[in-house]
C-alpha positions in Angstrom: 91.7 160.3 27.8 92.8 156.9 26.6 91.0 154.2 28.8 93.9 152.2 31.2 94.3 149.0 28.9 95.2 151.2 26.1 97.5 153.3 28.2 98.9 150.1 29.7 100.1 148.6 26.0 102.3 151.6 25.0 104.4 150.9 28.6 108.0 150.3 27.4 109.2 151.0 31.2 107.9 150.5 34.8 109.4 152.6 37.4 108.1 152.5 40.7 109.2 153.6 44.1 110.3 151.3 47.0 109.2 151.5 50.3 105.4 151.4 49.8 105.5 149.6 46.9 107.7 147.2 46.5 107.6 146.7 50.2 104.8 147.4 52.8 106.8 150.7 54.3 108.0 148.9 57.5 111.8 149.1 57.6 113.5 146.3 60.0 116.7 147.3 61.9 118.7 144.2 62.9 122.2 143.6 64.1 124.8 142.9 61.9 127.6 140.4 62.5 129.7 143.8 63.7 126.9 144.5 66.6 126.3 147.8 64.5 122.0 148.0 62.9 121.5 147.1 59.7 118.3 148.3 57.9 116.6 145.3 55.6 113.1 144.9 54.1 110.6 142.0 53.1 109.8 141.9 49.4 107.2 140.2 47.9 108.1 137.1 46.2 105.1 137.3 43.9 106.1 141.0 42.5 109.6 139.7 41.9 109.4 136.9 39.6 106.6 139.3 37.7 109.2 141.6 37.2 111.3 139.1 35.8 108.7 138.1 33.3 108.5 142.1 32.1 112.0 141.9 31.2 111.3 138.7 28.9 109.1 140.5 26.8 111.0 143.5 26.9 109.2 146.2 29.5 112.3 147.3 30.8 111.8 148.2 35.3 113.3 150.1 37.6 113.4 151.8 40.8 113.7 155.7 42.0 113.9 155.5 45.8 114.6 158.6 48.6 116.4 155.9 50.6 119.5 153.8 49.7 119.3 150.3 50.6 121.6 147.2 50.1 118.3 145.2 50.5 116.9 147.1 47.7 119.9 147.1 45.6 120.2 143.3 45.8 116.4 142.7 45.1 116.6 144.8 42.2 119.3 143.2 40.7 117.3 139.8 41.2 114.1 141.3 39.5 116.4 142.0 36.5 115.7 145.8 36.9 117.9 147.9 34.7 117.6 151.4 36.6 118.5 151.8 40.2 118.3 155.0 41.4 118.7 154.8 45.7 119.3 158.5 47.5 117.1 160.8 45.4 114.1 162.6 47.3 114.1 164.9 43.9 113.2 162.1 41.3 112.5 164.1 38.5 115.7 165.0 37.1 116.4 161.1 37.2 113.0 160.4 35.4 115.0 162.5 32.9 118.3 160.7 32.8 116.1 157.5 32.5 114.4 158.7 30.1 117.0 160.1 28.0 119.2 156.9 28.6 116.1 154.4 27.7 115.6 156.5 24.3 111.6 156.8 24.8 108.7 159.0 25.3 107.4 159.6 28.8 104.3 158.8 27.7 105.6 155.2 27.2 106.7 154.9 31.0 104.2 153.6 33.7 105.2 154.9 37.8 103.9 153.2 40.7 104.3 155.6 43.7 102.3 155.5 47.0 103.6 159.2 48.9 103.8 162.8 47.7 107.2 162.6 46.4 105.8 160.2 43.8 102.9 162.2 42.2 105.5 164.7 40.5 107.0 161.8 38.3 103.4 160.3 38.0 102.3 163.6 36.3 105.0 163.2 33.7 104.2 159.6 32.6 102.3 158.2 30.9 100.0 155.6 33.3 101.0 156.9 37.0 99.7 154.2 39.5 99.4 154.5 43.2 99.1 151.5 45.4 96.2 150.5 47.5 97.9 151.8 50.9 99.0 154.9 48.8 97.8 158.5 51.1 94.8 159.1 49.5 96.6 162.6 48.0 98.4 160.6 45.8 95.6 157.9 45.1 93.6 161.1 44.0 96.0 162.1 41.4 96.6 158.5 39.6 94.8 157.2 36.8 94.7 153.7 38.4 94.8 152.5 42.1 95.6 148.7 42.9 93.6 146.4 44.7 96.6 144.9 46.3 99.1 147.1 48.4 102.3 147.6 48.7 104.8 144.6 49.4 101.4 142.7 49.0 101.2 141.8 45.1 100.1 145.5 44.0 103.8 145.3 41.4 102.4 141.6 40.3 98.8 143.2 39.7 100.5 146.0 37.7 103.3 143.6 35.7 99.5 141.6 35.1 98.0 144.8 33.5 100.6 145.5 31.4 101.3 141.8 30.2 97.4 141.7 29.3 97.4 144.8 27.6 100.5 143.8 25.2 98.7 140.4 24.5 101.8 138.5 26.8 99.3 137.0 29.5 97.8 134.2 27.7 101.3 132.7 26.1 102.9 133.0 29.7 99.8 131.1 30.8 100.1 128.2 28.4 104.6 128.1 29.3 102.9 127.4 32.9 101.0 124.9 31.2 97.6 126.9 32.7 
């Protein structure tokens, strides 16, 4: 089995789930201007702007979430994500449209999941990744678990491993003048 910095530079894509990941899981219902609930999330401003630098060296991202979200839509779009897939509990046959759409090996995708609906795409790709708060079924079956949790940094500490890996960390040091 390659070791994970190896796995990490063939990543061409990094799908992850949402809730858990991207955020920390809690899901805030406030009023709207109607009176009527609307459901939002906190993201973490950290992962975000990593996920913008993946898409400057061309590590395409995207999202495959059981629960549709405006809040996630419009953070997604901010990130510079090109899949979002809201509404699908059953995620494999959309690994497969990504796939097919993205033109690449499985092998070349990276999933960061945190719940048992995530482990089924994580055995199909290439570096499957839980998150620190992940259930510790689905920590059991990833090749790497994050120090950080979810909504807490754990994408940043992933977008860091794979811009390491593919030799991008120390030029987007220097642009920082670091």
């Amino acid at each position: 089995m390659p070791d994970l910095k190896t796995l990490a530079a063939g990543v061409k894509l990094l799908l992850m789930d949402v809730d858990g990941v991207l955020t920390d899981g809690h899901l805030y219902n406030v009023p709207g201007p109607d009176g009527k609930m609307v459901e939002t999330k906190g993201f973490d401003s950290q992962d975000g702007i990593a996920l913008q630098w993946l898409s400057w060296y061309g590590i395409a991202t995207g999202v495959i979430s059981g629960r549709v979200s405006p809040a996630t839509e419009t953070r997604a779009r901010q990130c510079n994500m090109k899949y979002i897939y809201q509404g699908h509990i059953e995620k494999i046959p959309i690994l497969e449209e990504i796939l097919r759409d993205a033109a690449i090996a499985s092998e070349q995708v990276a999933y960061i999941g945190d719940d048992l609906t995530d482990v089924v795409v994580m055995n199909r790709v290439g570096l499957g990744i839980a998150t620190a708060n992940a259930r510790p079924e689905v920590k059991r079956k990833a090749r790497h678990v994050t120090q950080a949790a979810g909504g807490s940094g754990a994408v940043r500490e992933v977008c860091e491993l794979l811009l390491s890996a593919q030799g991008h960390w120390d030029e987007l040091l220097r642009k920082y003048e670091i």
